[in-house]
C-alpha positions as a Python dict, from the first residue, in 0.01 Angstrom:
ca = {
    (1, 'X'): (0, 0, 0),
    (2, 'X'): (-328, 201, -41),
    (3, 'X'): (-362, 508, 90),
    (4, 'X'): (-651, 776, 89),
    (5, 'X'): (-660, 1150, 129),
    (6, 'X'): (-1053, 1161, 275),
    (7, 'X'): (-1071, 1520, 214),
    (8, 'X'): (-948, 1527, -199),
    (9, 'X'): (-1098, 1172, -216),
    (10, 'X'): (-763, 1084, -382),
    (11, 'X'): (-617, 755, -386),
    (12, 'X'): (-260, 669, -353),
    (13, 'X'): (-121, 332, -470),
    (14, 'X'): (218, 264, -375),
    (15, 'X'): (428, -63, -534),
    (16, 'X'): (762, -118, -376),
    (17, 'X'): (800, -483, -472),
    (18, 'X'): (865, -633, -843),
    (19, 'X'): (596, -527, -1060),
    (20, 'X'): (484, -902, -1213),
    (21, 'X'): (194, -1023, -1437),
    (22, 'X'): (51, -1178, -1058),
    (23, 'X'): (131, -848, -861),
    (24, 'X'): (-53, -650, -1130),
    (25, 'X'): (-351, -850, -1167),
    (26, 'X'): (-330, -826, -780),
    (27, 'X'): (-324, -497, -746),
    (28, 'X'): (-552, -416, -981),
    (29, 'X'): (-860, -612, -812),
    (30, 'X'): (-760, -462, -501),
    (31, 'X'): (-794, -122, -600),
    (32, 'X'): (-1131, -193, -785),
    (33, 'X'): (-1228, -345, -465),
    (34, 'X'): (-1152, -51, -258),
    (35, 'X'): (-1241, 195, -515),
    (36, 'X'): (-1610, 45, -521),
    (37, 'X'): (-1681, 110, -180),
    (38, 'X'): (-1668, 498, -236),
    (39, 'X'): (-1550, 804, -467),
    (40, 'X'): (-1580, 861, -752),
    (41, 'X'): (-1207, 881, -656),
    (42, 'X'): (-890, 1026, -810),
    (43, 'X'): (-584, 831, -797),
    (44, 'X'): (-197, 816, -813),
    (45, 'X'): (-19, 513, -874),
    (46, 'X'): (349, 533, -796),
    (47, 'X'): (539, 294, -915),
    (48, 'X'): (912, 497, -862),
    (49, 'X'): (977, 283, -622),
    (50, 'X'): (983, -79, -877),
    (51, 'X'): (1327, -222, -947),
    (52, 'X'): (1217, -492, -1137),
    (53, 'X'): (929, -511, -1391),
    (54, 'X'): (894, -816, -1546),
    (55, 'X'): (527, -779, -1624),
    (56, 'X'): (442, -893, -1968),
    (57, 'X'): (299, -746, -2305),
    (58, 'X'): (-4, -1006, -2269),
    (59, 'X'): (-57, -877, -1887),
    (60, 'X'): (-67, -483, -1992),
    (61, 'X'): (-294, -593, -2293),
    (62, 'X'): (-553, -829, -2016),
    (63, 'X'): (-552, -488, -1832),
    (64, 'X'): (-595, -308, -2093),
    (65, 'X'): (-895, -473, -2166),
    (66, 'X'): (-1074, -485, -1831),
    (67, 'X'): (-1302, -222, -1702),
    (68, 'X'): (-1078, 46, -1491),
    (69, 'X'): (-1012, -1, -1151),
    (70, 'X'): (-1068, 294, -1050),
    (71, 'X'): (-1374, 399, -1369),
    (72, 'X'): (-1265, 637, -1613),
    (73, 'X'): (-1364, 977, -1697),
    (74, 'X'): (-1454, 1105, -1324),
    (75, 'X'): (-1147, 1211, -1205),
    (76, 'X'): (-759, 1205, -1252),
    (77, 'X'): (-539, 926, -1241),
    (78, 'X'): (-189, 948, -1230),
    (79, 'X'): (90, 672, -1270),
    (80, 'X'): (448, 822, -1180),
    (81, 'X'): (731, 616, -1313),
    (82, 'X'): (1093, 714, -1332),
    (83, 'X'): (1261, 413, -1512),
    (84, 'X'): (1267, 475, -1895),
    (85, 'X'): (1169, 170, -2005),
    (86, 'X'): (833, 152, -1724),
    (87, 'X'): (754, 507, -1806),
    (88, 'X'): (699, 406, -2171),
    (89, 'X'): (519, 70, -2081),
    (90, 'X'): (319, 279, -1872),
    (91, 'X'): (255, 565, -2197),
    (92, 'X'): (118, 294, -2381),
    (93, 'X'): (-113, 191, -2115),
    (94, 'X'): (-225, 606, -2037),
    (95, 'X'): (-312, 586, -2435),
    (96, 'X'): (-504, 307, -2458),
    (97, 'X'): (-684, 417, -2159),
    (98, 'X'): (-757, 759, -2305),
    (99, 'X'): (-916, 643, -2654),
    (100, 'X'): (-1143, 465, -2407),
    (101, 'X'): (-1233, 824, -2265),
    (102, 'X'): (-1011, 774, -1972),
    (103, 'X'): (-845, 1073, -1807),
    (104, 'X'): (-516, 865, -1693),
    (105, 'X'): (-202, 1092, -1703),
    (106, 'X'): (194, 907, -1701),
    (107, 'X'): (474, 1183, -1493),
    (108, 'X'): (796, 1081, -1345),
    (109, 'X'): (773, 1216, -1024),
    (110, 'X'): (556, 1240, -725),
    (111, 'X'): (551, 1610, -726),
    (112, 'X'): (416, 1608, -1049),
    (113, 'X'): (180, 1334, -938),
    (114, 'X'): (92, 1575, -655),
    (115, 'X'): (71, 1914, -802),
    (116, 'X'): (-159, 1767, -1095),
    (117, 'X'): (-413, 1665, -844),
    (118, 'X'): (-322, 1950, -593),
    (119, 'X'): (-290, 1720, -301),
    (120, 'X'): (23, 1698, -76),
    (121, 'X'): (174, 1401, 117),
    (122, 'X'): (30, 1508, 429),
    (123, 'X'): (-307, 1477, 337),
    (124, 'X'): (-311, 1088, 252),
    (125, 'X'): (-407, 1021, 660),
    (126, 'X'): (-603, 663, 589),
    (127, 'X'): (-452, 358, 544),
    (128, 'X'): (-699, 103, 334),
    (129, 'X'): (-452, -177, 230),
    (130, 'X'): (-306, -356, 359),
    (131, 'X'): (-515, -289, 711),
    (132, 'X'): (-273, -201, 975),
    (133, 'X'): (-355, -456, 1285),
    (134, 'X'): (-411, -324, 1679),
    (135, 'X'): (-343, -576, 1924),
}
């Protein structure tokens, strides 16, 4: 799920599923997608929610080496993973990101995550993805 805080301009990424090399590549085009169409944006991706991560080392490095989703150096982005082993997978990626001039920032919770960018829940009122359907 994406979700936006209109006021903060704030992205929030939410992954509940397995995190895979497909669901990350996935992801990732659909937040550049959405992030293009606005901003410059800060985001938070929370990834506290993924059981299973069996992303590879050649996936993080392919992301590593694309231009941001969301560019770099504008505003905050936040990842927030809890699981040990994701939280340092996701260290690596916040350094890489931030010899590149990035401003990307790894916590383990989403009130860190929240405080950082001094948002609250509240505030993220739009749904962007996936588009909720009226009939």
């Amino acid at each position: 799920m994406v979700d936006l805080d209109p006021i903060h301009r704030v992205l929030r990424i939410t992954v509940t599923s397995a995190l895979t090399d497909e669901s990350c590549a996935e992801m990732y085009r659909t937040v550049g997608r959405l992030a293009s169409q606005g901003g410059p944006y800060a985001a938070i991706t929370d990834l506290s929610q993924v059981a299973a991560f069996p992303v590879s080392s050649d996936a993080v490095r392919a992301l590593e080496a694309t231009a941001p989703a969301i560019p770099l150096g504008k505003r905050l982005s936040v990842i927030v993973a809890r699981q040990p082993a994701l939280f340092g997978l996701a260290r690596m990626f916040e350094l890489s990101r931030n010899s590149m001039g990035g401003q990307l920032k790894v916590v383990q919770s989403m009130d860190e995550a929240y405080n950082l960018l001094e948002v609250d829940p509240k505030d993220f009122s739009q749904r962007l993805f996936p588009a909720e359907v009226t009939v």
